[in-house]
VOKEDO-855023 format. One record per residue (C-alpha): z, x, y. Coordinates in steps of 0.1 Angstrom, whole numbers, padded with zeros to 4 digits, always signed. Example, Ala and Ser with C-alpha at 12.3 -4.5 7.8 and 13.67 -1.06 7.14 Angstrom:
2
+0078+0123-0045;+0071+0137-0011;
//
This chain:
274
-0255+0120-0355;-0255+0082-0346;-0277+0089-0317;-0306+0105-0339;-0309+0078-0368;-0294+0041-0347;-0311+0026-0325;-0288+0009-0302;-0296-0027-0291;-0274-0046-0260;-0268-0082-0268;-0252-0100-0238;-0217-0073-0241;-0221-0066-0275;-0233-0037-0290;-0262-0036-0318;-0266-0005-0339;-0295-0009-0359;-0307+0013-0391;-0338+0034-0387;-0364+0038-0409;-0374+0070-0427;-0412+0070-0411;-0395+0063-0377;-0370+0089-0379;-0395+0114-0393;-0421+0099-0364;-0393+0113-0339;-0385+0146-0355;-0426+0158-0356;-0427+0145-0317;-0394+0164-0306;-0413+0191-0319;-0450+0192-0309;-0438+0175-0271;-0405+0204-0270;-0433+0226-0254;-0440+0205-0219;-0401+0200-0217;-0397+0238-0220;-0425+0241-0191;-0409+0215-0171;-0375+0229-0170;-0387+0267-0167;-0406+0256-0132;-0375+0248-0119;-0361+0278-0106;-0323+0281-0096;-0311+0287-0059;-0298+0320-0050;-0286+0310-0015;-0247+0315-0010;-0224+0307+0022;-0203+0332+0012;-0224+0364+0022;-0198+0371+0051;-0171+0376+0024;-0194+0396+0001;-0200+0421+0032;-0163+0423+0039;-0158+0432+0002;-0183+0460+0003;-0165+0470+0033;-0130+0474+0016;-0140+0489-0013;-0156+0518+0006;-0118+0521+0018;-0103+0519-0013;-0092+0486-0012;-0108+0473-0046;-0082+0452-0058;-0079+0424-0030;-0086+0389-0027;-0114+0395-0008;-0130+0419-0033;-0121+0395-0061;-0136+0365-0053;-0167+0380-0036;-0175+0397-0070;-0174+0362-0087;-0195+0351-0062;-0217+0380-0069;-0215+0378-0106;-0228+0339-0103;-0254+0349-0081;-0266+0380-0112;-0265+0349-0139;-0292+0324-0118;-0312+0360-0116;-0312+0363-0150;-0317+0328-0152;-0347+0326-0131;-0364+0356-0152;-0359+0345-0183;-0374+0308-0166;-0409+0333-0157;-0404+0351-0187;-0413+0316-0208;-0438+0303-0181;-0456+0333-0194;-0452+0334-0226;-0463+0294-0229;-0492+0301-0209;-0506+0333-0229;-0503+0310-0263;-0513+0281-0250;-0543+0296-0238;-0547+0319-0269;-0540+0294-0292;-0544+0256-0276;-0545+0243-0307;-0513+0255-0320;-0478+0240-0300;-0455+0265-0286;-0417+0267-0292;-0386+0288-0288;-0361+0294-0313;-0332+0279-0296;-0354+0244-0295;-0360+0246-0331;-0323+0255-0338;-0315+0222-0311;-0335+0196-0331;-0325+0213-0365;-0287+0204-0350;-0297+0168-0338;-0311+0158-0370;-0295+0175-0396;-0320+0200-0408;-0321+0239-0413;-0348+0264-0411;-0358+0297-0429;-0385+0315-0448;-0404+0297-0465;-0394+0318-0497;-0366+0294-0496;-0382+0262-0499;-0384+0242-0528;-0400+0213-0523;-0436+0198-0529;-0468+0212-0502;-0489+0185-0497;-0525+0193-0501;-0535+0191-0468;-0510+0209-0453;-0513+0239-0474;-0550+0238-0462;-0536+0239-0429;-0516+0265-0435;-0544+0289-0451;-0571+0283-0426;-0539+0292-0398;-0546+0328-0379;-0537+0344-0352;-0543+0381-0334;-0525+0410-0349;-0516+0418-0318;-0493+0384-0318;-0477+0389-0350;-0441+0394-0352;-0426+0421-0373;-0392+0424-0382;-0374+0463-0383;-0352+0474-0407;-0331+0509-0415;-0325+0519-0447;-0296+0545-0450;-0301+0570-0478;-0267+0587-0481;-0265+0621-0498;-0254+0614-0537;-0281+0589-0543;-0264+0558-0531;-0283+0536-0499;-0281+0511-0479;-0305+0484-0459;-0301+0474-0426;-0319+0444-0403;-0325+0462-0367;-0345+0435-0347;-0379+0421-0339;-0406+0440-0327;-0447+0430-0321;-0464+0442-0350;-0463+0479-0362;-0483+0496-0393;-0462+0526-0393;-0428+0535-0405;-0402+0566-0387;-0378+0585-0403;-0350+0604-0389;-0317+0621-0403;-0283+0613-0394;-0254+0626-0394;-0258+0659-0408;-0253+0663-0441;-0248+0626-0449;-0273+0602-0447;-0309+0599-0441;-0328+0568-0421;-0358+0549-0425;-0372+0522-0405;-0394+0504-0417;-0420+0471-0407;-0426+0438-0421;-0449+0412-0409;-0420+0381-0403;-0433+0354-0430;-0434+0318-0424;-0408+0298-0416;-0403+0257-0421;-0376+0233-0410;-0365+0208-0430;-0337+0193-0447;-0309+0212-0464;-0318+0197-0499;-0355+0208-0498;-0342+0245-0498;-0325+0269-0522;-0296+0278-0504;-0277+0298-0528;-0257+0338-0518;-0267+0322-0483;-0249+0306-0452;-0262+0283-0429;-0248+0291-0391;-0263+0285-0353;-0259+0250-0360;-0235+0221-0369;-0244+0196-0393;-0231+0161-0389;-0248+0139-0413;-0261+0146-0451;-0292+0127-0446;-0323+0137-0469;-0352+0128-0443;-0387+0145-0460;-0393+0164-0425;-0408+0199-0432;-0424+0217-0402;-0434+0249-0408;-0431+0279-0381;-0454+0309-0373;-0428+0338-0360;-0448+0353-0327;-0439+0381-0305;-0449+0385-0268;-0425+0404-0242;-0405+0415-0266;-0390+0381-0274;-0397+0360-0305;-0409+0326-0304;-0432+0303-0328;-0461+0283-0330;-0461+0253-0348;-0481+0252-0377;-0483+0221-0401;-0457+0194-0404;-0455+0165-0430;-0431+0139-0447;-0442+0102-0459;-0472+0106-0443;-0486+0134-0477;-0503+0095-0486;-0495+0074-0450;-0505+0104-0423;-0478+0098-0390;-0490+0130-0375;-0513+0162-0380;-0510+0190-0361;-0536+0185-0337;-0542+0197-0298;-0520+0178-0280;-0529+0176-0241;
//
């Protein structure tokens, strides 16, 4: 994306687009990041009007549908009306949902920054990265970092665990299924299915480390790369590594390490940041 690595300079009515450096564009990534946290908090405080001028019309539709008349014009457009007025609902819980969820890890954890998947998937997009398990990545762990990384804890209570169902069909064959995420679980179910046929088994994994980065530092092969579109090949040396967390059954992450030129010139350490 031009916007994420030029910075554009006006010159009487000319425009200037001027190459970024590496430590600048790495400088922006880490503070997208560790700042996306007040920016979610800002934006969840602002809750969404669910005032209409069109009550008259919705009582008039209640009012013809208890006659039978369910098909008007008068039914139709008071159930869009009504149907906009569900969405801000939604909305406005899912705003709380996040005020409360940042405030139980920020106080839990205030050194560790807060963010939602769909963030990390929006900067991943804006600057040409992916994310995944760290299993996947294949580049070089600064020292410090890994430090980081080991002395990192959180409650058990917090940790997300990821669900799958493994099929065992009668004749030996079976196969493995990814359910959802759930907060942390030490026991496993089973149950039988169709009679006969198959028998389940759910099981529970803690969900490993994750890390951003770019798409060169990972080993990408028997896998696609979706949620995101990227624009530009750039290589920028930009790992930030994830902590999968659970709370209202809803994952998010906290933000554990991050690194790139600075493994010898240090831009940013993941510190409190008030």
């Amino acid at each position: 994306m031009k916007s994420a690595f030029l910075e554009k300079f006006e010159f009487g009515k000319n425009l200037v687009f001027k190459q970024k450096t590496t430590n600048q564009i790495i400088k922006e990534i880490h503070e997208d990041f560790f700042t996306e946290v007040d920016k979610l908090l800002a934006e969840a405080k602002i809750s969404r009007s669910l005032e209409t001028t069109k009550q008259d019309l919705i009582n008039k539709s209640e009012r013809l549908k208890k006659l039978g008349f369910v098909s008007t014009k008068e039914v139709s457009e008071a159930q869009q009306e009504m149907t906009r007025i569900r969405k801000l609902e939604e909305e406005n819980k899912l705003k709380i949902d996040l005020i409360c969820a940042i405030d139980y890890f920020s106080m839990k954890y205030p050194q560790y920054k807060f963010i939602t998947e769909e963030s990390v998937k929006t900067i991943c997009q804006k600057y040409g990265l992916i994310y995944g398990g760290v299993d996947k990545y294949k580049g070089v762990v600064p020292e410090k970092n890994l430090k980081q990384m080991e002395d990192f804890k959180i409650d058990q209570n917090d940790q997300c665990c990821l669900e799958t169902r493994t099929n065992y069909h009668y004749g030996g064959s079976s196969e493995k299924t990814v359910l959802n995420y759930h907060n942390y679980k030490i026991k496993s179910r089973d149950g039988a299915g169709e009679p006969y046929s198959t028998y389940h088994r759910y099981d529970y994994t803690i969900c490993p480390l994750e890390i951003a980065g770019p798409v060169g530092d990972f080993n990408t092969q028997n896998m696609n790369i979706t949620d995101y579109k990227l624009e530009q090949k750039i290589q920028i040396p930009d790992p930030v590594v994830l902590q999968p967390v659970f709370y209202r059954n809803k994952k998010y992450y906290l933000i554990v390490t991050a690194w790139g030129l600075e493994a010898s010139d240090e831009i940013v350490v993941n510190q409190k940041m008030n």
